[in-house]
N, C-alpha and C positions, 0 to 999 in steps of 0.2 A: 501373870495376873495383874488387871489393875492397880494402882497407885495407894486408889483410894475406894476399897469393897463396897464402902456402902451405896457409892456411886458411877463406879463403873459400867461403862455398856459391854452387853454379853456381844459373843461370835461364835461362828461355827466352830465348834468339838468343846462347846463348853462343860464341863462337868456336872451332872448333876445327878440327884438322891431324891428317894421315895421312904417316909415314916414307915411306910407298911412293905418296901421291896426290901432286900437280901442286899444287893448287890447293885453299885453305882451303875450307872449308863452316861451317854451323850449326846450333846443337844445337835442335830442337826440341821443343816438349812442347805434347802436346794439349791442344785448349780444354778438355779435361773436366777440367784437373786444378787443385783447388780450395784448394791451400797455395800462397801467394805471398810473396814480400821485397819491398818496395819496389814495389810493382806490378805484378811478373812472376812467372809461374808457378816456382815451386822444383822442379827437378830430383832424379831419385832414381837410384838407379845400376842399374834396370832402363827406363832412359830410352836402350836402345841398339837399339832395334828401326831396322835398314836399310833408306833410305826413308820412313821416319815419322819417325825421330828423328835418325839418323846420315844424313846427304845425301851423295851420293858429293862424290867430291876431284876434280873434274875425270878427268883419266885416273889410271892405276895404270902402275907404273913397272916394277911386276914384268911386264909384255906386253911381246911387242914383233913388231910395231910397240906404242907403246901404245895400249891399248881404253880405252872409257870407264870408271871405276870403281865398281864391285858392289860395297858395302860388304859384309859378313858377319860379324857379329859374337856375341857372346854376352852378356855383362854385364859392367860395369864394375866393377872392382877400385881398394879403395883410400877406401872409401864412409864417410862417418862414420857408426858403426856406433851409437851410442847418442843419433842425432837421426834419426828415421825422418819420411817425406814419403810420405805415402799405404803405409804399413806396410813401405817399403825404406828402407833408410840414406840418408842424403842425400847426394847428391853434391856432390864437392869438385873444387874447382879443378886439386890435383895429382892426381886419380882419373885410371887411366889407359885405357884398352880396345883389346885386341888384335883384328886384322880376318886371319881365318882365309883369306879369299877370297886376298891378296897376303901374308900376314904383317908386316903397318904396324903399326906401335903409336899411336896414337889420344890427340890429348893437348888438352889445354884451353889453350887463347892466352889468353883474354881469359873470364871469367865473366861476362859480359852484365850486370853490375849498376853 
């Protein structure tokens, strides 16, 4: 993990939680992407595509019974705006992203680095 949480840039398998899922997931980012830290791809805060990038939480808590969970998202907020990762701000440790599907707020445990 970075140094300093509240400022750290995220990477690929960084950890992250959903208010409304069960069960942590990880952030992913496609082979294609060609900006890295320390050996892993750097993340940018249009890195919340559902199922590519955002992996469901196990179930969602908003069902019930509970279903398995459909991320849905939009983009993440919160992005450092004046260091860009393939032309988006780069995503940050405290960036956060809401999932429309259940209304979870979507947050970073751990930045993978």
């Amino acid at each position: 993990m970075g140094f300093n949480m509240a400022t750290s840039y995220v990477v690929d398998g960084a950890k992250i939680s959903c208010t409304m899922g069960v069960a942590k997931s990880t952030l992913k980012i496609l082979p294609t992407r060609s900006v890295v830290l320390r050996d892993s791809k750097r993340a940018n805060i249009g890195d919340s595509k559902p199922f590519v990038n955002i992996l469901p939480f196990g179930a969602c808590k908003i069902t019930s019974p509970p279903k398995p969970c459909t991320p849905a998202c939009a983009m993440w907020f919160g992005g450092k705006i004046d260091v860009h990762v393939e032309n988006l701000p780069a995503l940050l440790s405290d960036s956060k992203l809401i999932c429309t599907a259940g209304g979870g707020l979507i947050t970073i445990d751990d930045d993978g680095q």
